[in-house]
Backbone bond lengths (Angstrom), bond angles and torsions (degrees), N, CA, C in turn:
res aa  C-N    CA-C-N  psi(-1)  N-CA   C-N-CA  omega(-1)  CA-C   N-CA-C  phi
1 X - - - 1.451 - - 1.510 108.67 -
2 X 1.462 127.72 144.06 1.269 139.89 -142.58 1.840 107.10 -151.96
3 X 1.512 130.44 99.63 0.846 128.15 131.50 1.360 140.85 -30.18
4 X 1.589 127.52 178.46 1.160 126.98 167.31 1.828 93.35 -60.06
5 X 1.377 133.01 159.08 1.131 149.30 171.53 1.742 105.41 11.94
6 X 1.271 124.01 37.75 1.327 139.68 157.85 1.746 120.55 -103.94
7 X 1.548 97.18 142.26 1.945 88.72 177.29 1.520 80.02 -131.15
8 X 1.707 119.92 96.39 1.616 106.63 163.10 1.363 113.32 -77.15
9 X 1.624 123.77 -175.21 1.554 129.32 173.40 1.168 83.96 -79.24
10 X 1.182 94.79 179.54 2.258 108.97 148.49 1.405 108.37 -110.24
11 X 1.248 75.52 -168.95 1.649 90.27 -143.17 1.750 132.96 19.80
12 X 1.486 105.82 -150.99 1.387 109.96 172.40 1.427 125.84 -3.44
13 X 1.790 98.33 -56.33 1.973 90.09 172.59 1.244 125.68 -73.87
14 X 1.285 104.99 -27.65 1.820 115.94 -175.45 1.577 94.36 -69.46
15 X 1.389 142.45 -37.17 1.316 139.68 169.44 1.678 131.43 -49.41
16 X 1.917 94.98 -33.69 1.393 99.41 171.80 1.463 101.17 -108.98
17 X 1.211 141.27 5.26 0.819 126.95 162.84 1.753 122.59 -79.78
18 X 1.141 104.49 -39.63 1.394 118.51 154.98 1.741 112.32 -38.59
19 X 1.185 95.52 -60.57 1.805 110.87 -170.79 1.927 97.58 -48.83
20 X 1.003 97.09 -58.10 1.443 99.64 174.04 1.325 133.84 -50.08
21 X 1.455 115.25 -48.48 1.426 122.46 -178.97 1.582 94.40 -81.80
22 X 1.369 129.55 -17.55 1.497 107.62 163.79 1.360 131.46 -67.14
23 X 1.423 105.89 -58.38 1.813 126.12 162.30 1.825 98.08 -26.33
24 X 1.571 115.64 -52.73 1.211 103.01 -165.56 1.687 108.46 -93.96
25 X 0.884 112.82 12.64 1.584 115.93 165.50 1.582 120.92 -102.13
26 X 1.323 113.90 -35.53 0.953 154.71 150.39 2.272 108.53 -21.08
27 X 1.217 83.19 -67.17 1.689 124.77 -173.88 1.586 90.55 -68.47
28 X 1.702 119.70 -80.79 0.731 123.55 171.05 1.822 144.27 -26.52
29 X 1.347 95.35 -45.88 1.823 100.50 152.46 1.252 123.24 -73.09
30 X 1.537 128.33 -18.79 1.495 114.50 -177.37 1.970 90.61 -85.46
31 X 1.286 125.33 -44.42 1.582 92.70 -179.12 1.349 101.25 -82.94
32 X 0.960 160.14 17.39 1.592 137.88 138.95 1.244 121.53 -62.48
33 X 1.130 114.62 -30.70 1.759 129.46 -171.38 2.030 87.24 -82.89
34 X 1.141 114.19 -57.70 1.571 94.37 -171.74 1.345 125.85 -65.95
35 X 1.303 105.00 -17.06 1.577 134.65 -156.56 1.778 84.44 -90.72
36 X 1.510 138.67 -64.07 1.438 128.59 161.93 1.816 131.37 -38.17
37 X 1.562 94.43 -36.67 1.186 107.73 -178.64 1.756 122.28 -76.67
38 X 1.295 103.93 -18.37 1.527 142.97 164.93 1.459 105.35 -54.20
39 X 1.398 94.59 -80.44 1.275 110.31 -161.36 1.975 115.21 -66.33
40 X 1.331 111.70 -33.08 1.454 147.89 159.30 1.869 104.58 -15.87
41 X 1.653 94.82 -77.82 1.271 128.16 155.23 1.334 108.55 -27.29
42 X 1.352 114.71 -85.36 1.740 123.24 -168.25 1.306 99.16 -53.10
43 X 1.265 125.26 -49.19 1.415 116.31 -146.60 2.240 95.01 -80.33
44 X 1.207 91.61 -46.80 1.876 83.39 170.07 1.723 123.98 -47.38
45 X 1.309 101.62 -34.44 1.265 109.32 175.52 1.320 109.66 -69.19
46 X 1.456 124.04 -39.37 1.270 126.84 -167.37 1.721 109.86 -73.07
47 X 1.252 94.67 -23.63 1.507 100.18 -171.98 1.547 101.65 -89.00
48 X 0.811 108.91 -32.54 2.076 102.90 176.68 1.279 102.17 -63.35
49 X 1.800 125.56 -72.49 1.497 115.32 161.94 1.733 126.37 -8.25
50 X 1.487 101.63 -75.03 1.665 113.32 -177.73 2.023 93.71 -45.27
51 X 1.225 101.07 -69.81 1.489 102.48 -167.84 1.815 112.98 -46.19
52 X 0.789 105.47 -32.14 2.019 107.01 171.21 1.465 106.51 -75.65
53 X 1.587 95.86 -54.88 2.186 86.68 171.49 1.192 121.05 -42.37
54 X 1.375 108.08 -46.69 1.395 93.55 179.87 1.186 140.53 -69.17
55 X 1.304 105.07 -6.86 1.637 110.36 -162.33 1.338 94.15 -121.22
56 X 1.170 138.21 -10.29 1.799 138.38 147.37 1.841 108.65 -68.20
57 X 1.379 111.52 -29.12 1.301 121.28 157.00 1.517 136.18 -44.80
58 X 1.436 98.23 -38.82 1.328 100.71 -160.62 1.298 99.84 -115.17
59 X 1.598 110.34 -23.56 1.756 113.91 167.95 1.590 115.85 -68.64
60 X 1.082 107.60 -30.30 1.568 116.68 174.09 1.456 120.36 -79.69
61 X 1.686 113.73 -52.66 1.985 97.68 140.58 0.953 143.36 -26.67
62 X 1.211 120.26 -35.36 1.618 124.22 -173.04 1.214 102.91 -94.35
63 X 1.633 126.08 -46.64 1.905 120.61 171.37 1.424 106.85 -32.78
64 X 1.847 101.63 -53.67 1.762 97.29 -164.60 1.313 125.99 -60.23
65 X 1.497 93.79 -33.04 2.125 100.13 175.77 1.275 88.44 -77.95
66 X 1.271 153.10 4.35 1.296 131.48 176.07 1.248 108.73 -73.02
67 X 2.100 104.62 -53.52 1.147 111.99 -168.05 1.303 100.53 -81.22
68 X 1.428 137.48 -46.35 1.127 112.13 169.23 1.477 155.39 6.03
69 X 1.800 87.13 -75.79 1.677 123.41 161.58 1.675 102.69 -43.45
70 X 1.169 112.23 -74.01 1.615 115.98 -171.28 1.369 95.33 -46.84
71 X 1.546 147.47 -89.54 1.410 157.40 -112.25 1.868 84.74 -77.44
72 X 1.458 112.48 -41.57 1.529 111.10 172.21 1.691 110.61 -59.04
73 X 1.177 122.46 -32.77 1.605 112.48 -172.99 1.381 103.01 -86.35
74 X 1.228 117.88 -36.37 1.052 117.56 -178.70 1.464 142.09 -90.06
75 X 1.628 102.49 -29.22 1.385 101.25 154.97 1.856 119.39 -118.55
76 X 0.856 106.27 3.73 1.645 113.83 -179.14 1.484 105.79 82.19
77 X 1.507 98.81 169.71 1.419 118.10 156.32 1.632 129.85 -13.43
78 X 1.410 111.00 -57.19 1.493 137.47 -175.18 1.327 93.86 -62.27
79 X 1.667 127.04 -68.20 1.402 126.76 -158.13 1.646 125.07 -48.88
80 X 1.810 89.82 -34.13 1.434 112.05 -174.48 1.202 103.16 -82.65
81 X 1.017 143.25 -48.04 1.526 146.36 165.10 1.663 119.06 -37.82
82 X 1.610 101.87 -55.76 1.683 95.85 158.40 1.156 131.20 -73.04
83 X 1.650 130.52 -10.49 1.088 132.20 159.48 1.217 127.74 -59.72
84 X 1.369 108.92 -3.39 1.780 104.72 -142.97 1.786 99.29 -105.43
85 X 1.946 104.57 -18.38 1.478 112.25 174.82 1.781 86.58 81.11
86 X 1.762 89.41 -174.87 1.379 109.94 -172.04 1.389 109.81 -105.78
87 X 1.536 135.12 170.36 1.193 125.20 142.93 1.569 98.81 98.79
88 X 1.186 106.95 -176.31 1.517 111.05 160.81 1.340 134.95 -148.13
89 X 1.078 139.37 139.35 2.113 161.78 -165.55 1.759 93.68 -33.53
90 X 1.182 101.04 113.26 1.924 95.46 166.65 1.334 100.49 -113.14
91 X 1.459 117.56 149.56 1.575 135.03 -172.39 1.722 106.17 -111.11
92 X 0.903 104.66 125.96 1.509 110.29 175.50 1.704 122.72 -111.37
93 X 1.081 132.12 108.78 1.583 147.68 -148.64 1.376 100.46 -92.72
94 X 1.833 122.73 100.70 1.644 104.23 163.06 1.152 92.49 -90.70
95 X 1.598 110.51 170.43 1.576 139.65 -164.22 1.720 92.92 -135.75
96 X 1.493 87.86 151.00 1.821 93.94 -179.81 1.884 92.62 -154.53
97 X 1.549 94.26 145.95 1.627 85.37 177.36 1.522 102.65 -118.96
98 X 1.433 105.67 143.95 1.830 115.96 165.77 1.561 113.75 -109.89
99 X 0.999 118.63 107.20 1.350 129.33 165.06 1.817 100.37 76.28
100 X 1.245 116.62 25.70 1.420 91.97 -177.67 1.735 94.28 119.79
101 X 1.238 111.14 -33.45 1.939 101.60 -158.52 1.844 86.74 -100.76
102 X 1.293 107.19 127.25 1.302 124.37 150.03 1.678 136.21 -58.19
103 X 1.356 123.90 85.92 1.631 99.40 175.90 1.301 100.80 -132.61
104 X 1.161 108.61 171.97 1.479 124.93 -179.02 1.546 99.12 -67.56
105 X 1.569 121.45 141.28 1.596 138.31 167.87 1.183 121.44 -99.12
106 X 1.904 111.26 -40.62 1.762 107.86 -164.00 1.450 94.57 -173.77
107 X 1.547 108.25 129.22 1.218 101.99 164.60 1.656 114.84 -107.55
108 X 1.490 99.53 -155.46 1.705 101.10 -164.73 1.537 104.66 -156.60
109 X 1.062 122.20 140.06 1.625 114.83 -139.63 1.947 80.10 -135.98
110 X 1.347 114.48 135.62 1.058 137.61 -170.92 1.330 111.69 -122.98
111 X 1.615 135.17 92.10 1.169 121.19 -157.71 1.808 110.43 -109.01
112 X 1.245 93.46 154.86 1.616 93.19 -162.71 1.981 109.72 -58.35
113 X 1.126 84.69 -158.26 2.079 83.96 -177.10 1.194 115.21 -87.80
114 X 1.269 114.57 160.50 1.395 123.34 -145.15 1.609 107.26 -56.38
115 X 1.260 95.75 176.35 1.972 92.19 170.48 1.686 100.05 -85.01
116 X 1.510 106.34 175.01 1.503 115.95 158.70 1.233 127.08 -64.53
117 X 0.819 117.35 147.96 2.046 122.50 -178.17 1.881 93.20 -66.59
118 X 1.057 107.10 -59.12 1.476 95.50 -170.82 1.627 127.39 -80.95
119 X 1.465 90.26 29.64 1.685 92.42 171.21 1.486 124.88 -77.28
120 X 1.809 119.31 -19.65 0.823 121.01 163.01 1.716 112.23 114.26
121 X 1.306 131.81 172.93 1.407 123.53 -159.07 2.326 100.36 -97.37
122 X 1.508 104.33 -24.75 1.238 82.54 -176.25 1.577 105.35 -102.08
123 X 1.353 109.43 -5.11 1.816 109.24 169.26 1.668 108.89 -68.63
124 X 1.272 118.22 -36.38 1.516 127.72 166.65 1.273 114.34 -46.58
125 X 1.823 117.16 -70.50 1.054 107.17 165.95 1.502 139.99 -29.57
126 X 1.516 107.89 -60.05 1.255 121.03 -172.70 1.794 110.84 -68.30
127 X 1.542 115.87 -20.52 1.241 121.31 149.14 1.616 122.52 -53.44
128 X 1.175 97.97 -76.52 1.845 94.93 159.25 1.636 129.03 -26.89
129 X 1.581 117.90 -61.51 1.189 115.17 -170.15 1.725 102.87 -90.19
130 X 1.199 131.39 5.13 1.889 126.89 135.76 1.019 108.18 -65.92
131 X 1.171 114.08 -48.21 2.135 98.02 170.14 0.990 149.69 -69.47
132 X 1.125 111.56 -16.57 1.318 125.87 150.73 1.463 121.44 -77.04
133 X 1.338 127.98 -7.92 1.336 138.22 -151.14 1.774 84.62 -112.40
134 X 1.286 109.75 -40.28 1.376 114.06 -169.12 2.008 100.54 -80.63
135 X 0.792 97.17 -26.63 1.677 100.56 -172.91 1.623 101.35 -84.50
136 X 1.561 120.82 -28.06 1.588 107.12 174.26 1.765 116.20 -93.31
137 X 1.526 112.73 -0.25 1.258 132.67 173.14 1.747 95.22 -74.66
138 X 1.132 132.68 -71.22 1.209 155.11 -158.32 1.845 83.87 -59.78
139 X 1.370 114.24 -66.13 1.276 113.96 -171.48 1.708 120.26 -51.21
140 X 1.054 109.18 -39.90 1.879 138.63 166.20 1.508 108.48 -56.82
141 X 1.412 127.58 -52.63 1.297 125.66 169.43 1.541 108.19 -70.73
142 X 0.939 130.56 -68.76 1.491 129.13 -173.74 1.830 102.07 -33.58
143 X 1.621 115.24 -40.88 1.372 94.31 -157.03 1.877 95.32 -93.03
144 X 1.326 107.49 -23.62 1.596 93.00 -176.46 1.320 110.07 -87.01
145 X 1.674 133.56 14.33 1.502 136.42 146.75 1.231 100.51 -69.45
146 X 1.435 120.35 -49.18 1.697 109.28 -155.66 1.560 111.16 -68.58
147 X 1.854 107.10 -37.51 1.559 120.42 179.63 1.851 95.75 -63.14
148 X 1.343 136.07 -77.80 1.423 121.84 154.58 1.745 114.36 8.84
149 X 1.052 109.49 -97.01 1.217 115.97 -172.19 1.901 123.48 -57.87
150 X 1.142 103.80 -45.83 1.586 98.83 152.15 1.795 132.00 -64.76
151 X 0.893 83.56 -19.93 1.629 106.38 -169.09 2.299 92.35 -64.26
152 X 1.581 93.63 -56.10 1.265 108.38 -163.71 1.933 96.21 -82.33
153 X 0.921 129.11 -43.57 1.473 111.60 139.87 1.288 146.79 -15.29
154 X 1.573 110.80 -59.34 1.358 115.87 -167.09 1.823 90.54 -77.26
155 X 1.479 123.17 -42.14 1.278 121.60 -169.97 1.622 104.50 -68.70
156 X 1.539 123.70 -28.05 1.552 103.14 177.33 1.479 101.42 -78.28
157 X 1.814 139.49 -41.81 1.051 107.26 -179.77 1.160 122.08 -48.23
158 X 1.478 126.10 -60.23 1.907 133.26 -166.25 1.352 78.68 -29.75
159 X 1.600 143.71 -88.44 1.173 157.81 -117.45 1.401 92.39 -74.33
160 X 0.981 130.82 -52.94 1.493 114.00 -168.05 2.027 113.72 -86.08
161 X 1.316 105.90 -14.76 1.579 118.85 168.63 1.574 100.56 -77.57
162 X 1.082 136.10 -25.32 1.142 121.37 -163.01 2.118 100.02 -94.14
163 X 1.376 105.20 -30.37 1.891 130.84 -163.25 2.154 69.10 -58.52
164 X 1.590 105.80 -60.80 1.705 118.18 -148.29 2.159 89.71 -48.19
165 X 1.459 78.78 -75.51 1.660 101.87 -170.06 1.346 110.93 -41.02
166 X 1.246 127.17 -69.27 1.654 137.99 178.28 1.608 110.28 -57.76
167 X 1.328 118.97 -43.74 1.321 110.41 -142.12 1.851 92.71 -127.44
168 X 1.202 130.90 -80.32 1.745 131.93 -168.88 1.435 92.44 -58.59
169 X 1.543 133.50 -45.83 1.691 118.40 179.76 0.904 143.44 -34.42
170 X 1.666 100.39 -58.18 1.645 122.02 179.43 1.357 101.14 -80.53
171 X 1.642 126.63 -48.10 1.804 101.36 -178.77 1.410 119.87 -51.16
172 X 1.563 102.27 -31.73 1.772 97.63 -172.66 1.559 101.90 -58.91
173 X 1.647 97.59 -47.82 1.283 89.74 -161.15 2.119 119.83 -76.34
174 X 1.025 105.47 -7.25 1.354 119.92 155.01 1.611 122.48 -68.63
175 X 1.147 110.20 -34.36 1.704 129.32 -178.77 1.730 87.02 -70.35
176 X 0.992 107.65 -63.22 1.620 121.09 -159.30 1.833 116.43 -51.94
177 X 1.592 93.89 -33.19 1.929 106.71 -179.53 1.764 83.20 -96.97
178 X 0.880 122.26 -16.52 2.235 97.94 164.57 0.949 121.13 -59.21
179 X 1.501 107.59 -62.37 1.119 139.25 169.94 1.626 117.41 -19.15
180 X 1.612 87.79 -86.17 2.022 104.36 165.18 1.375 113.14 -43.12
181 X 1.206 125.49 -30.00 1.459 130.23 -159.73 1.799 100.94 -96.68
182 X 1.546 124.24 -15.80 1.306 109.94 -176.58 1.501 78.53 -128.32
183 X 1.275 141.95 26.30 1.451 115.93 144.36 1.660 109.87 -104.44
184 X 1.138 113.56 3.23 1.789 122.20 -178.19 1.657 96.15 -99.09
185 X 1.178 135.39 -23.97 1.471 146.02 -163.99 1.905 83.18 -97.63
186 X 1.018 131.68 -59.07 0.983 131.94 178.87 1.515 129.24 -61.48
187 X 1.563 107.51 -32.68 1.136 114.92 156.90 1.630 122.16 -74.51
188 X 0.962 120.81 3.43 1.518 138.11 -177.26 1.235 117.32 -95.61
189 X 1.634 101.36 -52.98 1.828 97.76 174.05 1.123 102.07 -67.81
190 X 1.453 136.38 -61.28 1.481 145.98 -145.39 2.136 84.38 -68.19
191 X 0.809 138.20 -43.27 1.529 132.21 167.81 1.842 118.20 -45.31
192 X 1.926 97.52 -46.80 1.574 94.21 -175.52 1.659 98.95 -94.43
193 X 1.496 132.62 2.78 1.359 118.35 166.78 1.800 100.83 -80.88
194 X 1.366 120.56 -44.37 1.317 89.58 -178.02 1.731 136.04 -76.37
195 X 1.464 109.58 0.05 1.161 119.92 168.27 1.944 120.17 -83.00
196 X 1.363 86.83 -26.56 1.549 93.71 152.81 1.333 127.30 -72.65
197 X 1.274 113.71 -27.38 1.549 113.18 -168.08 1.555 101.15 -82.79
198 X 1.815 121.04 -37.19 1.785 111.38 179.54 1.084 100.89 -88.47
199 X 1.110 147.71 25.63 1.347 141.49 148.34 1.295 133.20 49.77
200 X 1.241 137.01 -172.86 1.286 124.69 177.87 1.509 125.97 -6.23
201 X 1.393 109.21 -62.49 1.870 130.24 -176.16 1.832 97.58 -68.40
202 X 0.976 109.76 -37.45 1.729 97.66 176.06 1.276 117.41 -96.11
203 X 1.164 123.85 1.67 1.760 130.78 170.32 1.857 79.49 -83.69
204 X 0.995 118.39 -71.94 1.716 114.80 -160.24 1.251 118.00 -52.95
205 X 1.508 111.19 -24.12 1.762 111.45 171.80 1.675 112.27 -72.65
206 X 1.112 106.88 -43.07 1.501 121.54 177.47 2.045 108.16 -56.38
């Protein structure tokens, strides 16, 4: 006997075998269901985070071309250039796991060597407010990877809680009343063959 994408035994084993793959399907939706409800959580949180990065992001962009603009009128080309130091900004990626899912939490911004002394007080500035501009950029990416990646999480669990609940449950458990139903049919004939077989003298004892 054969479910949707099932090959049970018959009889008796196909009954506990059934019993089994239910218990474990069974099992299987309560940690998927907590394991969504988990992730549910994180991922709302993650999205309020992303949503403030961004908008400390984009307020802090606009200071820097502010100062920018000025350190250009005021000290030229040259000033900004010595402000700017040598080398270049390395980003460093922590990782944190929820339930199993890996994403990035926080990074850490490593900024190159100092500026020149004689770059001047508004090329400094405008050094300063890129750094900070660069540290809420960094902060903004980290959280809309992590919402990304939970995001695509929470949608494969639903998807596979719903395959358990909707779809492998009920065949088992449809497989499972066949099952019962042609080993009770079976237990029925095999009952009226042996009352056929003592015959007369065992109909009269009965």
């Amino acid at each position: 006997m054969s479910g949707p994408g099932l090959a049970v035994p018959a009889g008796r084993a196909g009954r506990l075998w059934l019993d089994r793959r239910l218990v474990a399907a069974r099992r299987g939706v309560d940690l998927l269901d907590r394991k969504l409800r988990i992730l549910q959580v994180e991922l709302a949180a993650r999205q309020e985070t992303a949503a403030q990065a961004e908008r400390e992001w984009h307020d802090r962009s606009a200071s820097a071309d502010r100062a920018l603009l000025i350190a250009a009128l005021l000290g030229g080309q040259r000033a900004i250039r010595l402000a700017a130091g040598s080398g270049w900004a390395e980003v460093t990626i922590g990782y944190a796991v929820t339930i199993g899912v890996r994403h990035p939490a926080h990074g850490q911004l490593v900024p190159p060597a100092g500026p020149d002394p004689w770059a001047g007080q508004p090329a400094e500035l405008a050094r300063q407010a890129h750094r900070a501009a660069l540290d809420a950029a960094i902060r903004q990416a980290v959280a809309a990877e992590a919402v990304r990646i939970l995001a695509e999480e929470v949608a494969t669990t639903r998807y596979r809680l719903r395959a358990l609940r909707d779809r492998l449950i009920p065949a088992l458990e449809q497989a499972r009343a066949e099952v019962a139903l042609a080993i009770d049919e079976q237990e029925r004939a095999d009952g009226a063959r042996l009352r056929l077989a003592g015959g007369p003298a065992a109909r009269q004892r009965r």
